[in-house]
VOGU-3710 file (C-alpha; in Angstrom, 3 decimals, decimal comma):
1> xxxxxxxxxx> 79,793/-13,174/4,009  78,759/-10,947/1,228  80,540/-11,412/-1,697  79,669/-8,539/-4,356  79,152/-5,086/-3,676  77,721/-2,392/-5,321  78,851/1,518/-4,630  76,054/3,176/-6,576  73,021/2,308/-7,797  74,004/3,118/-11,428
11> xxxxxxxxxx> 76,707/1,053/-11,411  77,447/-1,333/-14,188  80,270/-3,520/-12,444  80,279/-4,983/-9,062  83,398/-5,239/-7,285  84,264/-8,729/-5,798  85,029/-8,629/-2,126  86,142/-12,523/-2,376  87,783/-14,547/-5,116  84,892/-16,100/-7,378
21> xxxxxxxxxx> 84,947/-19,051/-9,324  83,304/-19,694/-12,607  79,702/-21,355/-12,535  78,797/-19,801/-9,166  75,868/-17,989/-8,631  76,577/-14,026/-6,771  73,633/-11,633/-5,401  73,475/-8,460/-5,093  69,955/-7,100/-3,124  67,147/-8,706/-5,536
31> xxxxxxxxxx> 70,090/-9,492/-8,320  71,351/-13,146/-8,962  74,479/-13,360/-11,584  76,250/-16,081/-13,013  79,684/-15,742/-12,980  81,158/-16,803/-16,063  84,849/-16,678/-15,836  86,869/-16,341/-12,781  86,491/-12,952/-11,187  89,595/-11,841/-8,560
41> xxxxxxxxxx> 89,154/-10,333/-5,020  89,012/-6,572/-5,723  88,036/-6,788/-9,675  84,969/-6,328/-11,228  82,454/-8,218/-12,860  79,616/-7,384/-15,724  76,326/-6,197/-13,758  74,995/-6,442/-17,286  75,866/-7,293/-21,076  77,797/-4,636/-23,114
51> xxxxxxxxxx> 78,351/-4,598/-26,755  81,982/-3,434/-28,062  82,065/0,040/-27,711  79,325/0,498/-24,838  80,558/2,851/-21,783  80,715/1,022/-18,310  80,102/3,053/-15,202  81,750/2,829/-11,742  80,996/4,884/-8,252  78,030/6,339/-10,756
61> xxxxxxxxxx> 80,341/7,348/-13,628  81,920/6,367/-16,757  84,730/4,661/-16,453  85,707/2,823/-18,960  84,745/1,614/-22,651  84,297/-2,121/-24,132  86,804/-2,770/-26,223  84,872/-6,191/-27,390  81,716/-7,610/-26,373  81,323/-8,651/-22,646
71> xxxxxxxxxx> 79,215/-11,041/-20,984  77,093/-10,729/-18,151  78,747/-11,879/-15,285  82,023/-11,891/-17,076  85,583/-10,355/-15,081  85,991/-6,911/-16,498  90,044/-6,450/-17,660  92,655/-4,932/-19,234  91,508/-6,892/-22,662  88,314/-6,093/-22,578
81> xxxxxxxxxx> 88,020/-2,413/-21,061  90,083/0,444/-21,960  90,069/3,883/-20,102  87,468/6,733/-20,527  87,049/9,881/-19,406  84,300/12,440/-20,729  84,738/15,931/-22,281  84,037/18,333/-19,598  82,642/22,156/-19,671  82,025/25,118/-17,586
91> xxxxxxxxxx> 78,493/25,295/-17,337  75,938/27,048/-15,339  75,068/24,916/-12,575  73,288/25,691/-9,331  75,279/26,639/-6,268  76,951/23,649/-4,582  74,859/22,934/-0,922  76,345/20,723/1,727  75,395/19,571/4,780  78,135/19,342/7,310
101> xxxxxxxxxx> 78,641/16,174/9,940  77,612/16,291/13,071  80,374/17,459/14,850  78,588/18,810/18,367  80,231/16,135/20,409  83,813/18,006/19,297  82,514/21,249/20,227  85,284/23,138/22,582  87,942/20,306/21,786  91,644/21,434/21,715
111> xxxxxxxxxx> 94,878/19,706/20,931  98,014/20,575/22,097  99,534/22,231/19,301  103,082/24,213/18,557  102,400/28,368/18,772  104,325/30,277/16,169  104,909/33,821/17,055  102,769/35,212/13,811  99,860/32,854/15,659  99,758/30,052/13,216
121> xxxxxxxxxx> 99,920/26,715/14,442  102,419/23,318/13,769  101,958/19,830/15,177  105,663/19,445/16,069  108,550/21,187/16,948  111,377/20,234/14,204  114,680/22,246/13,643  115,170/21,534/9,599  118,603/21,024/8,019  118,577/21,105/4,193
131> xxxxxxxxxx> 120,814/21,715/1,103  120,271/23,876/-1,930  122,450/21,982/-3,993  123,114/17,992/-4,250  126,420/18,800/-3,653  126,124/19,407/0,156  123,692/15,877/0,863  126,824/14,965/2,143  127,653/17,954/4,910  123,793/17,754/6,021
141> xxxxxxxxxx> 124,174/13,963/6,920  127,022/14,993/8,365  125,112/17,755/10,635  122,084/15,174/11,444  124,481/12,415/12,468  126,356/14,966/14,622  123,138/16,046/16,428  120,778/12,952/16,495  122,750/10,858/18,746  124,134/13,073/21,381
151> xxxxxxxxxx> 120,461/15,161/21,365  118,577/11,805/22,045  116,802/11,365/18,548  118,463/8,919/17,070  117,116/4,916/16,439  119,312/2,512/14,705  118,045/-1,079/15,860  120,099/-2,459/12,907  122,954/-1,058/14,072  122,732/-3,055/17,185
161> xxxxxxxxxx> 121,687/-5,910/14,753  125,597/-5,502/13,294  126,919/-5,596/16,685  125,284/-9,176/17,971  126,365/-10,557/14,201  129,855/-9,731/15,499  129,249/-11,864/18,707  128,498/-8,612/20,995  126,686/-8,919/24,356  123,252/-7,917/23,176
171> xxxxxxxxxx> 122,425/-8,418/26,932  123,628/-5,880/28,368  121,288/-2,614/29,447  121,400/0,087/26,445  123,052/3,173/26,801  119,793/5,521/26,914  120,589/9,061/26,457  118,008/11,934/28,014  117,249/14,221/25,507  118,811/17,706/26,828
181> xxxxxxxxxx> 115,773/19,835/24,676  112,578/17,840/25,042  110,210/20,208/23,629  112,111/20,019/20,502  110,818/17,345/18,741  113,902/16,173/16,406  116,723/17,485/14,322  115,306/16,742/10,236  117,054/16,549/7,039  116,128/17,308/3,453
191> xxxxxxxxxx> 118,292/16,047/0,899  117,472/16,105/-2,746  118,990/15,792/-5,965  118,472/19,394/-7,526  119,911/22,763/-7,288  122,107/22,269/-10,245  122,358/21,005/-14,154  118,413/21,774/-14,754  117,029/24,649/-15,538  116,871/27,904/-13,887
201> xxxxxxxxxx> 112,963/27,561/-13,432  113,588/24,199/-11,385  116,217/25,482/-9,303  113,909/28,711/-8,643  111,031/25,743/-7,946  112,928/24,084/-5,722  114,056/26,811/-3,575  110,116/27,869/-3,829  109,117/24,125/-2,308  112,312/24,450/0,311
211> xxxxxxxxxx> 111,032/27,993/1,599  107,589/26,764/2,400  109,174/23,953/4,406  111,241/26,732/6,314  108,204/29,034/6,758  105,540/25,921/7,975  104,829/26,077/11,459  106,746/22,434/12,468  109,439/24,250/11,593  111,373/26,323/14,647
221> xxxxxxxxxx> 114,654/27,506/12,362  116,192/25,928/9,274  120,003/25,241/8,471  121,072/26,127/5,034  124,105/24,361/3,236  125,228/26,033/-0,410  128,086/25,241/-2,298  128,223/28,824/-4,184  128,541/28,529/-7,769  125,091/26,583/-8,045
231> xxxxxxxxxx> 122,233/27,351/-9,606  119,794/27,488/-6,547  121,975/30,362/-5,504  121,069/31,606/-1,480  119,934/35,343/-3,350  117,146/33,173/-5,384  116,546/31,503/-2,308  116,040/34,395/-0,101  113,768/35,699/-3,194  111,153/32,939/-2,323
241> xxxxxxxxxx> 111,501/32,700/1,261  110,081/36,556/0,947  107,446/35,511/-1,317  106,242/32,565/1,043  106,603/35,388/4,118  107,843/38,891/3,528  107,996/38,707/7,596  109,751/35,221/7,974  111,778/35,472/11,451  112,735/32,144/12,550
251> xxxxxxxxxx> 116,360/31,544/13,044  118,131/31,135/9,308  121,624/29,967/9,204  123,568/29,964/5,688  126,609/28,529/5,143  128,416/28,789/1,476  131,232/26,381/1,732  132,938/27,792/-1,218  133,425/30,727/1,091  135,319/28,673/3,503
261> xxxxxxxxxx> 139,006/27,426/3,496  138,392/24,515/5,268  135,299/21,992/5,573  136,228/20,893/8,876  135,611/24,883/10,225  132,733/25,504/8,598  130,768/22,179/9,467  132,208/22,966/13,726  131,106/26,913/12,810  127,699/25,099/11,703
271> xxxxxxxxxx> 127,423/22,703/14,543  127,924/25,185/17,098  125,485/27,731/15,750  123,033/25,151/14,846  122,844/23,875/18,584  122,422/27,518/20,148  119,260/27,342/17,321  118,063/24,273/19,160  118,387/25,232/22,561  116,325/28,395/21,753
281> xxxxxxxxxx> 113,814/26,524/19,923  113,427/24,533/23,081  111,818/27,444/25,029  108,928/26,737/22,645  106,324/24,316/24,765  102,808/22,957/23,315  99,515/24,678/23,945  95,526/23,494/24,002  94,594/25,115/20,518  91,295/24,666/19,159
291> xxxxxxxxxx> 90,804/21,832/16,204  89,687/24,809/13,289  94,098/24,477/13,484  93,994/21,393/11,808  95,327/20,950/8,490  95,046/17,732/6,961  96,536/16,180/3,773  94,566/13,424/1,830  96,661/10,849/-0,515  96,399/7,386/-1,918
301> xxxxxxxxxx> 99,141/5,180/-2,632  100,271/1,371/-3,789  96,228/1,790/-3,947  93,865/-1,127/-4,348  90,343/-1,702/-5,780  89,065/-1,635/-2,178  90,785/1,645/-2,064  87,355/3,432/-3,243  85,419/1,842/-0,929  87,022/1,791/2,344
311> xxxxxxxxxx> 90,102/4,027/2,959  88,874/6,793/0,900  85,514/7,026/1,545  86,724/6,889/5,571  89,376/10,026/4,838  86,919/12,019/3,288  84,579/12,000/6,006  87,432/12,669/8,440  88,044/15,627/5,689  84,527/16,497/6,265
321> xxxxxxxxxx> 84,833/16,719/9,948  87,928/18,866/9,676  86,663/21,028/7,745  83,355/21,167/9,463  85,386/22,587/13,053  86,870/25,296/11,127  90,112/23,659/9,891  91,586/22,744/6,184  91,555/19,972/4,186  94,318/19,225/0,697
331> xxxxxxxxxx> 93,228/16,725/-2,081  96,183/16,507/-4,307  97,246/13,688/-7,494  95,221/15,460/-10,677  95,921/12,523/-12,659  93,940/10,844/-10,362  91,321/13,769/-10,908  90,967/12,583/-14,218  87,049/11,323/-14,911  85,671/13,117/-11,974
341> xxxxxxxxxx> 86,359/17,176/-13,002  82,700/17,657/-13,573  81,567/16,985/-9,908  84,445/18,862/-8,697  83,636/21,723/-10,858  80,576/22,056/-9,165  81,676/21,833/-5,917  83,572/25,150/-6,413  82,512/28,138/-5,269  83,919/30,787/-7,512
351> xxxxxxxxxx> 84,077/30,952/-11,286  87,474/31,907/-11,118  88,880/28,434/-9,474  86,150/26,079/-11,819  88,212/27,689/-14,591  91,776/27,212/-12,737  90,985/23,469/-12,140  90,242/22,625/-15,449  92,866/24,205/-17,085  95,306/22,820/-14,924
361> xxxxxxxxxx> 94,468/19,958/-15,902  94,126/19,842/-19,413  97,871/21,474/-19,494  98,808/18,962/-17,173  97,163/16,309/-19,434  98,767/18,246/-22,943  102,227/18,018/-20,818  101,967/14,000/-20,348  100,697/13,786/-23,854  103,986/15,995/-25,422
371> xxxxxxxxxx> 106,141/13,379/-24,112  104,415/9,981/-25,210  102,007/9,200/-22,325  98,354/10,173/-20,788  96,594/9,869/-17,612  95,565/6,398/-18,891  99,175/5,383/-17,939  98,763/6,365/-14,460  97,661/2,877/-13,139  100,611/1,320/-11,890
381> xxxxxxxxxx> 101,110/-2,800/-12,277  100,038/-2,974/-8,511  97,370/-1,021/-8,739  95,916/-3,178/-12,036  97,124/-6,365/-10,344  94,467/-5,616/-7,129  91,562/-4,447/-9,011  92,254/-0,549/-10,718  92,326/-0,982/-14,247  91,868/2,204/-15,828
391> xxxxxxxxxx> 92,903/5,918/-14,304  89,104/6,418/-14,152  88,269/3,461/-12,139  91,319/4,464/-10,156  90,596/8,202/-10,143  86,828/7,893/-8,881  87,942/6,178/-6,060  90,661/8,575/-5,276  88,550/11,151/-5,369  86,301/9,916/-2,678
401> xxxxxxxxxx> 89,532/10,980/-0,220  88,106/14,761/-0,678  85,202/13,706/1,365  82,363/16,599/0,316  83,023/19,778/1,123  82,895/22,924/-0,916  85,438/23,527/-2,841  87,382/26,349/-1,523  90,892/27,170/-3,501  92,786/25,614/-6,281
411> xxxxxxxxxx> 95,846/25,435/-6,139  99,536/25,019/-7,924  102,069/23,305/-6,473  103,998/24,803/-4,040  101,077/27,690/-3,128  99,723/27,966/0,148  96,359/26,687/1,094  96,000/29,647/3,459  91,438/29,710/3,501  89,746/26,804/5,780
421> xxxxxxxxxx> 87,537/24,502/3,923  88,869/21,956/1,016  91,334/23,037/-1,054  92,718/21,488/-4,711  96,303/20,893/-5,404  97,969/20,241/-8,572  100,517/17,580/-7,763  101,425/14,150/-10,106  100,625/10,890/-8,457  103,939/9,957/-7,179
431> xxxxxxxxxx> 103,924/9,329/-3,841  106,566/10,975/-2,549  106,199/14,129/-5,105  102,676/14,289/-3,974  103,686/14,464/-0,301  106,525/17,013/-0,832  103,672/19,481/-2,365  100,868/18,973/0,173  103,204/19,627/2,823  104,677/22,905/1,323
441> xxxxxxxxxx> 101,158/23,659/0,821  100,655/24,059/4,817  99,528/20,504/6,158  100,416/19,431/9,711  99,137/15,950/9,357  98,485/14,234/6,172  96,378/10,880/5,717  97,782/8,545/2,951  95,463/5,550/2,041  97,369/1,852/0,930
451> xxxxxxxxxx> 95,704/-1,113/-0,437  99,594/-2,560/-0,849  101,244/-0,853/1,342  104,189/2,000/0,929  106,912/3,409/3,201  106,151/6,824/2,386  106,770/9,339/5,336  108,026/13,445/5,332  110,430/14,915/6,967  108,095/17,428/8,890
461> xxxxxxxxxx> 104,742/16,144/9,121  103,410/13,143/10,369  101,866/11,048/7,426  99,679/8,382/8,923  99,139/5,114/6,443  95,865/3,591/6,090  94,719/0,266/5,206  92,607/-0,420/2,653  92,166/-3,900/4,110  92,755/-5,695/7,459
471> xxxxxxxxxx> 95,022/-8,213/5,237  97,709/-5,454/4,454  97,092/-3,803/8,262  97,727/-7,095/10,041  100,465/-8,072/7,495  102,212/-4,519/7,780  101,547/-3,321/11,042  104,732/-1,912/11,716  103,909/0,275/8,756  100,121/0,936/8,975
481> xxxxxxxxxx> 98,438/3,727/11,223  94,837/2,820/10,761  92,724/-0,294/9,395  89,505/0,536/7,267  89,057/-3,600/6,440  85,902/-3,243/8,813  84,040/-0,959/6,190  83,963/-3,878/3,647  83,020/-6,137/6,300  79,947/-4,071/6,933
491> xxxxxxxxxx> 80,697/-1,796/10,016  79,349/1,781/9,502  81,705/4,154/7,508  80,913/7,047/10,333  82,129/4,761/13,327  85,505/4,088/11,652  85,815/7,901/10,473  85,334/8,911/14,039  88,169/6,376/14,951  90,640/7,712/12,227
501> xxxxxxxxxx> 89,669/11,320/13,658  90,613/10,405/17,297  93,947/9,084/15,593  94,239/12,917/13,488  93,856/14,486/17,134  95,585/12,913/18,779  98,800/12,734/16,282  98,529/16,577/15,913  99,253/16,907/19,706  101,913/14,794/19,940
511> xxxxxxxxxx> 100,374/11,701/21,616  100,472/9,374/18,828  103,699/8,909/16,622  102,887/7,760/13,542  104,631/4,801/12,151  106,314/6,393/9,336  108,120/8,574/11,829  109,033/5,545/14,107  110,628/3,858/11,230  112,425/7,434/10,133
521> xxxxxxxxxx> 110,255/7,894/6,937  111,765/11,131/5,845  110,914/11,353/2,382  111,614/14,164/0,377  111,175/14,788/-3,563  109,943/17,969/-5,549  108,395/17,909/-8,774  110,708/18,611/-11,166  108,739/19,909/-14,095  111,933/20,971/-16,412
531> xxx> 114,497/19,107/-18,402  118,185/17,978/-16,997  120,566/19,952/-19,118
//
């Protein structure tokens, strides 16, 4: 087995596929080292010697700066390497070419996908419940609980765990119930803890993030809970719903409870009009649609240092491929951006986003600095545990989810990515906050890298996890979609992209449930950008 790799010839690290011990001898092509102190599975070691203050380079960038001497063949760490990432300007460069994959054995492929009547196109069928105010979590669990059981959509194995702890007959045949709408796909819940005691902007954001979930095309008609004296009021709400669609007509039901003597009327008024909702959205039935409908996602989390090498690599060719039939394709995380601006820069194609992207993310970098911290900080303990050290290690591999595509749009959080092609999205690198915005941003299927492993799912959208490693996969395979381990064993990246793309296909029609949804994933947080007053 190989036990070093190199990503790019101008590397100055390689990255250790195996755990290696001090004294042994590692080759790389034509290149013997000596390792000289123990070097982990995932971490790097010296290609070269650097003096204190020398820039290393990973994936054919700087990455990092010496803060001592290091020694050929030495384990590069967090006490000798600190985080760098180089000055970048607008320049003139020449325009961006690419050359798309071959995708002629796709040609005249269809999915069957969800029809909205404005034409656009979902990957489920999902009537939405949400709040605008923490105060009503409580009334849309209510609702949910109400509906999932009786409609067929509800799994609670650990419920029937409680009942054989209490000596029941786990024996006998389970009560299955037929689900009386089956082309609606479930009832869904949003709950989150805004709406109230921040700032007007943040309750205007929020109600910005929860129309775009109401407007995407999983969704067939939303339930709306609102206490009344919030500040999320249902007039600031109907103010963004217009914004995200002046011509928004799905079903929209709004109940103020303040308005209402009694909470067990209004949640039986809700019930009731919320199931004559359902039973219309059931009328809706899938159709072949072509695969330029597909709108993918990218995102990396509980990442690892094979994260850049497998995973990544794997979702940006998929990204590739998506984009190459016509559809759309959403790298989000800026902090994760951070050391690679310049070759994104020059994968835009107008002047006016190559100025967008970079100021984003100097105000974004300004922002972290006003409050004590930088991008450097973005490496969690996990992350530096398995291999990424500094946020430019970490964000050169993360970029690699963006496959190579022109750069089409950048966007803020919350805006639409309404052209095909790849698109930009400023988002933090919280999972779940990273999610939230890539769905509001119009993805029906979003791909979500793991070296680790995370439980991150949405509400709406199908978020398939992949591994990093066959380790994690075979470890967490209730949790994991997709295995890219083969890639560092050697297999060819475009035979495990084509894989993961059968998976994207087939998810978007509704043959494969992804595992986040099986194990009711619903995750749900926007990015609060304000203070809690």
């Amino acid at each position: 087995m190989q036990k070093t790799l190199c990503i790019h010839p101008d590397d100055d690290m390689l990255v250790a596929l195996t755990d290696l011990a001090s004294g042994e001898i590692v080759t790389w092509e034509n290149e013997s080292i000596l390792v000289t102190t123990p070097v982990a599975a995932k971490h790097k070691l010296a290609r070269r010697a650097f003096a204190k203050g020398e820039l290393l380079r990973l994936y054919g960038v700087p990455v990092g700066r010496a803060m001592q001497d290091i020694r050929r063949g030495e384990a590069v760490t967090t006490e000798n390497l600190e985080h760098y990432a180089a000055d970048v300007e607008i320049t003139q460069t020449q325009p961006y070419t690419w050359t798309p994959p071959d995708m002629s054995g796709w040609q005249g492929a269809t999915f069957p996908g969800v029809v909205r009547a404005d034409g656009r196109i979902g990957t489920a069928n999902y009537w939405l419940i949400f709040p605008l105010v923490f105060c009503e979590n409580r009334n849309v669990e209510h609702l949910r609980n109400a509906l999932e059981q009786p409609l067929g959509y509800a799994t609670n194995d650990l419920a029937a765990f409680t009942l054989s702890l209490l000596g029941e007959d786990m024996d006998a045949p389970a009560q299955a119930v037929t689900r009386p709408f089956p082309n609606v796909d479930g009832v869904r819940i949003i709950t989150h803890a805004g709406g109230c005691g921040g700032t007007r902007a943040d309750a205007r954001s929020l109600c910005k993030i929860l129309s775009a979930y109401a407007d995407h095309p999983n969704v067939a008609g939303i339930t709306v809970f609102s206490l009344g004296c919030q500040n999320a009021q249902i007039k600031m709400f109907k103010e963004e719903l217009a914004k995200v669609n002046a011509n928004f007509d799905k079903p929209c039901l709004i109940f103020e409870q303040q308005q209402w003597d009694s909470e067990e009327a209004m949640m039986k008024s809700v019930l009731q009009d919320t199931l004559k909702g359902i039973r219309a959205a059931n009328e809706i039935k899938r159709t072949p649609v072509p695969l330029s409908a597909l709108k993918i996602g990218v995102k990396c989390g509980g990442s690892d240092g094979f994260s850049g090498i497998s995973a990544n690599p794997t979702m940006g060719l998929v990204s590739d491929m998506v984009v190459a039939m016509g559809g759309a394709s959403i790298l989000a995380e800026f902090p994760e951006l951070c050391g690679v601006e310049a070759s994104l820069i020059e994968r835009c194609e107008n002047e006016d986003d190559k100025r967008r992207f970079l100021g984003m993310m100097r105000d974004f970098e300004a922002k972290a600095q006003a409050v004590g911290t930088s991008f450097a900080a973005n490496p969690s303990p996990g992350n530096i545990r398995d291999g990424l050290i500094t946020d430019a290690i970490k964000s050169a591999g993360a970029a690699k989810k963006g496959g190579t595509s022109p750069i089409v749009s950048v966007l803020d959080y919350g805006e639409n990515a309404g052209k095909p092609g790849l698109s930009l999205l400023c988002t933090p690198g919280g999972d779940v906050e990273s999610v939230t915005g890539i769905v509001a941003s119009g993805a029906n299927v979003v791909l979500f890298s793991t070296g680790l492993g995370t439980p991150t799912g949405n509400p709406i959208v199908p978020v398939l996890k992949i591994a990093t490693n066959t380790k994690t996969a075979t470890k967490l395979k209730d949790m994991i979609d997709f295995d890219c381990g083969p890639v560092v064993e050697g297999k060819p990246l475009p035979e495990v992209a084509e894989d993961l793309f059968k998976m994207v296909v087939a998810t978007a029609g509704g043959e494969y449930r992804a595992k986040a949804d099986r194990l009711q994933q619903y995750d749900f947080i926007f990015w609060k950008r304000d203070i809690s007053l």
